[in-house]
N, C-alpha and C positions, 0 to 999 in steps of 0.2 A: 820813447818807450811808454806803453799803456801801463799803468800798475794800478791794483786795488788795494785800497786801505779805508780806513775805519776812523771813526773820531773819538779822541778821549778830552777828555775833562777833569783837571782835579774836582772832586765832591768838596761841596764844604758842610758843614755840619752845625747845627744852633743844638744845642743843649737845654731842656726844659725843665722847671723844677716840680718834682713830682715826689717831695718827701714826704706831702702827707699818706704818703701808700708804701712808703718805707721803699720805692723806685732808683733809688741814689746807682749812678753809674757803677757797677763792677769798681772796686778799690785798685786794681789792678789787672792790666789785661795778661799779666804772666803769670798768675798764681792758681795754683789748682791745687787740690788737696792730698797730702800725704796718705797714701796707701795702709790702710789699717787694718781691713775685713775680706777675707777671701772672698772669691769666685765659688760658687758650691763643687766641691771636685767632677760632681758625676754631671752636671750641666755644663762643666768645659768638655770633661771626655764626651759626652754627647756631640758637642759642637767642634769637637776638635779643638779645642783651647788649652791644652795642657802649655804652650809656648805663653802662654799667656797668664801663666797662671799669679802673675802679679797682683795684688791686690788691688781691687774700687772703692774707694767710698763714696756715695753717692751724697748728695746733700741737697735741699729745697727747700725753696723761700717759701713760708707756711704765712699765705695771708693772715688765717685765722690766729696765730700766734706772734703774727709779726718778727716773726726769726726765722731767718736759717737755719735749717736740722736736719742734721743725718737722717734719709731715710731705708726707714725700716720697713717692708711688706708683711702684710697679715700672713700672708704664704707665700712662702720664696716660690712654691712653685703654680701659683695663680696671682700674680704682679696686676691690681687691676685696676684699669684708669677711666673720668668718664667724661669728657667735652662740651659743651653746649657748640651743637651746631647748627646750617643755617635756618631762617624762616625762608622757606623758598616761593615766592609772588616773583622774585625779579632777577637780572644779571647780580650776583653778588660781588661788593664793592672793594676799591684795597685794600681799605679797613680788615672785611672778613676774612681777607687772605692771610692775617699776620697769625692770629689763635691756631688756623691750618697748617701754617709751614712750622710755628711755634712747638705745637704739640706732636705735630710728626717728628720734629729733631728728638722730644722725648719720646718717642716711641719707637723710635729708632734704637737710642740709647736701652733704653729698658730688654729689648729686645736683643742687644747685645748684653747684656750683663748678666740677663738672665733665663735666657733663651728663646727665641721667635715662639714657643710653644707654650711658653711660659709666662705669656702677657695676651691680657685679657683687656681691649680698647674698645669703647663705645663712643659712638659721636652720631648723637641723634638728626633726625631732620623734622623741625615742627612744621605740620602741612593743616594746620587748623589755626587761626589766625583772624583777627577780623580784616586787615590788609587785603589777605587769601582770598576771603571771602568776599572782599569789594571787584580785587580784579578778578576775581572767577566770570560773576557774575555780568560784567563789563563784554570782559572776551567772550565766553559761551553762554549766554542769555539764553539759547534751547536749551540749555542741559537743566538735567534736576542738579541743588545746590552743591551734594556728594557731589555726583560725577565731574561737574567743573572744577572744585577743587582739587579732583583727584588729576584731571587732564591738565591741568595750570602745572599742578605741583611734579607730575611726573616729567612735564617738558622742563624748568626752571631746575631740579633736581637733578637731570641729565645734562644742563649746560652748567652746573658747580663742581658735579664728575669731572667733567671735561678739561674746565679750567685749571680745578686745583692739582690733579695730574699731569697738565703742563707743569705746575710749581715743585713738579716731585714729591709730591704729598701720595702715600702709601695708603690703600685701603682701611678704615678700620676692620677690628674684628665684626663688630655688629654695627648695622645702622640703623637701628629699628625708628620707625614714621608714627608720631604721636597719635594716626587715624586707625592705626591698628594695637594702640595699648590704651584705648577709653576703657575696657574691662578693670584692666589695670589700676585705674585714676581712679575708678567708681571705686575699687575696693579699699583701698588709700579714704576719699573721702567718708566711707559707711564707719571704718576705724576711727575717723578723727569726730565724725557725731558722737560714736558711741563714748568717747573718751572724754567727749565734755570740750575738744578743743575748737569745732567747728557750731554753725548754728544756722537755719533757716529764715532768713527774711527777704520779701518783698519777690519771692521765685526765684534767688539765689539762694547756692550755699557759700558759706563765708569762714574763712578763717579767723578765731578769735584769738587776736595775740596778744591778750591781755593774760590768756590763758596760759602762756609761757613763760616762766617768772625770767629767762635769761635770754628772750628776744634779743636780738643785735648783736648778739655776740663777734658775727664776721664782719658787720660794720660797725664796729663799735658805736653805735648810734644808742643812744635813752632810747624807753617805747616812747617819751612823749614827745620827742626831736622825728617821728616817724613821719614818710608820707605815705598816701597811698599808692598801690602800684601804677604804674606809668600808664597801663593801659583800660586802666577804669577811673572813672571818675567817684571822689567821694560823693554820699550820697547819705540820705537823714535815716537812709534802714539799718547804717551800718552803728555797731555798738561802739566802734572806735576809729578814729578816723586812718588808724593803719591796716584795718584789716580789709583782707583781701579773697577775690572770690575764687572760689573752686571749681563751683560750677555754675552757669547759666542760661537758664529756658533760651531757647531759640525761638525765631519768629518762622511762619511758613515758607518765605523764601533764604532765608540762612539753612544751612547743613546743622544735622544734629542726631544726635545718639540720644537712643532710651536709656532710663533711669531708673532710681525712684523715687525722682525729684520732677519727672516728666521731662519728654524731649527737650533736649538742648547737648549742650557742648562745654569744654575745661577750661576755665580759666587759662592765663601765661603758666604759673609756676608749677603745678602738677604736673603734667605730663615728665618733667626730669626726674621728681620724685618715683612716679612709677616706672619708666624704661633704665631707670639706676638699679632700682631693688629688681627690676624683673632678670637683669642682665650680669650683676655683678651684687648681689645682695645687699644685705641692710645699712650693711656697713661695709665701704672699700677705704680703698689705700688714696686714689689723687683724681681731684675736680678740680678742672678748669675752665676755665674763659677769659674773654675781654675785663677790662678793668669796669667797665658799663654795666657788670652784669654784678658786682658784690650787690650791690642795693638799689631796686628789690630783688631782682631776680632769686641769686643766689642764698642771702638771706632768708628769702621765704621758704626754697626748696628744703633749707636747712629746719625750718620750723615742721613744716609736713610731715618729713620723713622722719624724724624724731619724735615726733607726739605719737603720729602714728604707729610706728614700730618700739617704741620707749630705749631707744638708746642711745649713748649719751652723746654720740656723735654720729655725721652722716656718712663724711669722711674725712680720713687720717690728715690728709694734705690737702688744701684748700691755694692753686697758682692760678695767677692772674695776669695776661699781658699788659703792656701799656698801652697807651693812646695814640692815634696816627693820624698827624697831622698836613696837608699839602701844602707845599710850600711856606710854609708859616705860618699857613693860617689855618684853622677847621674845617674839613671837607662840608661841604656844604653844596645842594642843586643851585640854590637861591647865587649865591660866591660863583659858580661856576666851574667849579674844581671838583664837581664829584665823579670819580671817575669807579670802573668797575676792571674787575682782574679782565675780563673780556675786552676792553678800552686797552688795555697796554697790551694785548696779546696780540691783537687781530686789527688794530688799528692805530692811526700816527696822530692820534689827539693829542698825547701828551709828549711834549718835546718834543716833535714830528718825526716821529720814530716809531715804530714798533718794538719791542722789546720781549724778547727771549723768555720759558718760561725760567729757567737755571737764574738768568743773570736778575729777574724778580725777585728770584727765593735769595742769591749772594744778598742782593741791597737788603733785605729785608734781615736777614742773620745778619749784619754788620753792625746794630746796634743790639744791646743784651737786650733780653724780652721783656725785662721788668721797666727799662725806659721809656719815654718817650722818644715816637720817633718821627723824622719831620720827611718825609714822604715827597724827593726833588730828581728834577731830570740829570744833576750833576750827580746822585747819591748811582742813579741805572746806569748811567755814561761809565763812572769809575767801575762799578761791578762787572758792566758788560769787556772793559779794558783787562781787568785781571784775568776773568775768564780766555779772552783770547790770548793771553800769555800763559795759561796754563793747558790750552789745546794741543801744544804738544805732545799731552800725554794722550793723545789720541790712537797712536800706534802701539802703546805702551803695555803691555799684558799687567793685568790684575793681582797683588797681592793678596795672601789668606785674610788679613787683618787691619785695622785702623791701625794706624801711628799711637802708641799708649798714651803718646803725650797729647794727642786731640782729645783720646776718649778722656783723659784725666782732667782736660781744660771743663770740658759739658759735663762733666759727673759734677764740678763743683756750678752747682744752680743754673745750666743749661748755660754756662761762660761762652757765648760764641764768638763775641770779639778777639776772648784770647785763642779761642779754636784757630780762627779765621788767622789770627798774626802769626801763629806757629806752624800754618799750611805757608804762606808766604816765606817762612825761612825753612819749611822742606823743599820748597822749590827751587831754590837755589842749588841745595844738591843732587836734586832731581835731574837736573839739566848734564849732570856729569857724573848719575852711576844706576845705574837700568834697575837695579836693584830698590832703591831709591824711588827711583821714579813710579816703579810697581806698587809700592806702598802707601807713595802718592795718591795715584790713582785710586788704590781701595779707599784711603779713608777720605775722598771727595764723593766716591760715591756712596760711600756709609752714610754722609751729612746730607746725602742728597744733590750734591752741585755742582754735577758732571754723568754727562751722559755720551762721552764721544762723542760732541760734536765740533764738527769744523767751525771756523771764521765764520764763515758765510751762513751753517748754521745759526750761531748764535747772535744775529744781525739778519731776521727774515726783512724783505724788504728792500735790503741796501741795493743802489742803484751804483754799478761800476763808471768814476769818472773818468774822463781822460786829464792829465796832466804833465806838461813839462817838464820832466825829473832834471835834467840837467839843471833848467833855469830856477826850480825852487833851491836845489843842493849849491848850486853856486851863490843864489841871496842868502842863505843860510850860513854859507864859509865868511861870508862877506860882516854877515851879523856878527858871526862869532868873533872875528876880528874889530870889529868895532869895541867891541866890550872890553876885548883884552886893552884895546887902547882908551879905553873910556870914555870914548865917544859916543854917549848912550843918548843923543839926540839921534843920531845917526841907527845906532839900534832899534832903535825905536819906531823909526823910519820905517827902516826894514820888515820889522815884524809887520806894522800894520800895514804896509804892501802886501806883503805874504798871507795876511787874512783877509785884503780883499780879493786874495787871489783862488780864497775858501780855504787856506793852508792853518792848521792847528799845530802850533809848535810846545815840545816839551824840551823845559831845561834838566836836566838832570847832572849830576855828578859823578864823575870816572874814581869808584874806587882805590883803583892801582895807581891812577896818576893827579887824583885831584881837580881834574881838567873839567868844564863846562862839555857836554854835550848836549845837541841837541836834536830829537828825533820828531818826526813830524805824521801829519795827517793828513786826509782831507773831509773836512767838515763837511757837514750835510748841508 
């Protein structure tokens, strides 16, 4: 008998310590927060939610505060949130896929709570860059400086589309391209001269953050523990060795915008400042990114937009992911381990598999966002296995709504581990009541991680082997009896017979009867 089957793997997981960013694992993966604040009545009957009319209370880890806090929206009915998204020169890396799938879970959520029309998302694309500018140049050496960067960034920006849509990551509302808000940036820096917080030297404009008496506030840094930004070098023009430039003349073959500081181009940290305020005003409710980006990135952003517009925050909620690490160790070209969302999609570099966009987004939601997370072929094997035990519900018709007790796990700080372990014991009655199972269905596809696909879907790639079913099930009975008699040299035997035979076996335990079972594979 030919049969196809698939390989699983227990995942194992290293746990990293990340409390200097207040990262500490979820306390509990069953705990979500007691129901205290309605749903606004006329935003459920809008969406048909009166079933629902259960309370949310939403809550979020506030870098800038280092607490968890109920959040509150400037307007319930303008919810508006704003990403640092990618620099696009290149395929974007796993690393950048985690802020992606991270912040679409919250945009998802937000979007339920308070209606798809009622959230307002920004996730920028920075296509001005000096990186940008070096491969432009590189690849289209005819082009004027503009147009290469503009033909780099619109190819590199189409294949991040592409990827993070395998990962089920939903459109933002806007994605405005930093090359079309230098009006924007200009009028930000003309603010911050006239205010006294900026200043001209050496053909730059510079921010002076001397000039802010409560600099560092989101990294709780001194100004005098300050560095300069990552992508300028200090230099003897500047008044302090943390301040950082705004803008920068260009040379004739670099790309650049007039001024009236003469051609050139923005600094890193501007351009968030102006597609924040231009998109979502002076002040919003939630900015996020990678944990890389509090300082300087974000920091700075926070100094700009506040000097300039004088208020006293940029915004409300300041979330951060964690860091992502491959196999243990820091992604790295140099290591050999840097791999790109295109590398796990479209090819078998890593574990020699290709892997699914869904069963990327499951591993990736399996650890909370504010962790570290260690980035392994065991962490996709186990995600891709769940997934195909949950394909059943392939046939399954769609309920109205999430399961409350999912949405209630993410409400409390985007909890997805306990999301993830409370879909695991919906499935269990999924299997024996349609009803069940429909509801199932909705809230995997609410979280994003399930699209109807089959086995074979979710395993592009796989190569069907042939195998012996009699003669693996009979070493298998034969295993199992060994054990029982404790003959576990003999077991032992067996088993590694059975994996030079490319056979992956799992032990598992018979509820009803306590009994050893054992179900199998075949390895890649």
């Amino acid at each position: 008998m030919i049969v196809q089957v698939f390989a699983v793997r227990r995942a194992g997981r290293r746990a990293a310590d990340a409390r200097n960013w207040g990262l500490g694992y979820p306390r509990s993966a069953s705990v979500w927060h007691t129901p205290t604040r309605p749903i606004f009545g006329t935003l459920a009957a809008n969406r048909n939610l009166q079933s629902m009319r259960t309370a949310v209370t939403l809550s979020l880890y506030n870098t800038l505060t280092r607490k968890k806090e109920p959040f509150a929206p400037i307007e319930q009915s303008n919810v508006r949130m704003y990403v640092c998204g990618p620099t696009v020169y290149d395929f974007a890396h796993i690393g950048n896929a985690r802020p992606a799938i991270v912040f679409d879970v919250l945009f998802r959520l937000l979007r339920h709570v308070y209606g798809p029309e009622h959230v307002t998302y920004v996730r920028n694309i920075t296509d001005v860059d000096d990186k940008i500018n070096a491969r432009a140049a590189e690849r289209y050496p005819g082009l004027a400086p503009e147009a290469g960067i503009r033909k780099l960034t619109e190819e590199t920006a189409a294949q991040f589309h592409k990827d993070i849509a395998a990962l089920g990551v939903l459109p933002p509302t806007h994605e405005p391209r930093a090359t079309e808000n230098i009006a924007q940036m200009v009028e930000i820096i003309v603010a911050l001269l006239a205010k006294g917080h900026a200043y001209v030297a050496a053909g730059e404009v510079l921010f002076d953050t001397s000039s802010m008496a409560d600099y560092g506030q989101l990294s709780k840094r001194n100004l005098d523990e300050q560095q300069a930004g990552a992508r300028i070098e200090v230099e003897a023009h500047k008044k302090n060795p943390g301040d950082f430039v705004l803008w920068k003349l260009s040379e004739p073959h670099e790309p650049g915008w007039e001024s009236p500081w003469g051609r050139g181009r923005p600094g890193w940290h501007i351009e968030c400042s102006a597609m924040s305020a231009r998109y979502l005003g002076q002040v919003f409710d939630i900015h996020g990114g990678g944990l890389d980006l509090i300082f300087p990135h974000h920091e700075n952003e926070i100094a700009q937009s506040r000097c300039a517009h004088g208020t006293p925050v940029m915004a409300n909620v300041w979330m951060h992911n964690g860091f992502l690490q491959v196999e243990g160790e820091k992604m790295s070209k140099s290591l050999g381990n840097f791999i790109t969302i295109n590398d796990l999609l479209a090819t078998k570099m890593f574990g020699g598999s290709q892997w699914h966009g869904r069963v990327v987004r499951w591993a990736m939601l399996g650890s909370h966002y504010r962790q570290p997370i260690d980035w392994t072929v065991d962490r996709l094997v186990q995600a891709r296995a769940t997934l195909f035990e949950l394909s059943f519900l392939r046939d399954a018709p769609v309920a109205g709504q999430p399961h409350p007790e999912v949405v209630a796990a993410l409400s409390d700080d985007l909890n997805t581990p306990s999301a993830i372990s409370i879909i695991h014991g919906l499935a269990k009655s999924a299997h024996r009541n349609g009803d069940a199972a429909a509801q199932l269905k909705s809230t995997l596809q609410f979280m994003g991680l399930y699209g109807n696909e089959t086995q074979e879907e979710l395993n592009p790639g796989f190569v069907a082997r042939s195998v012996d079913t009699a003669a693996v099930e009979g070493l298998i009975t034969a295993r199992l009896a060994a054990r029982k008699a404790k003959d576990f040299k003999e077991s032992d035997r067996i088993r590694d017979a059975l994996a030079a035979m490319g056979i992956t076996l799992k032990d598992s335990k018979d509820p009803a009867t306590g009994e050893i079972v054992t179900s199998w594979e075949v390895a890649r």
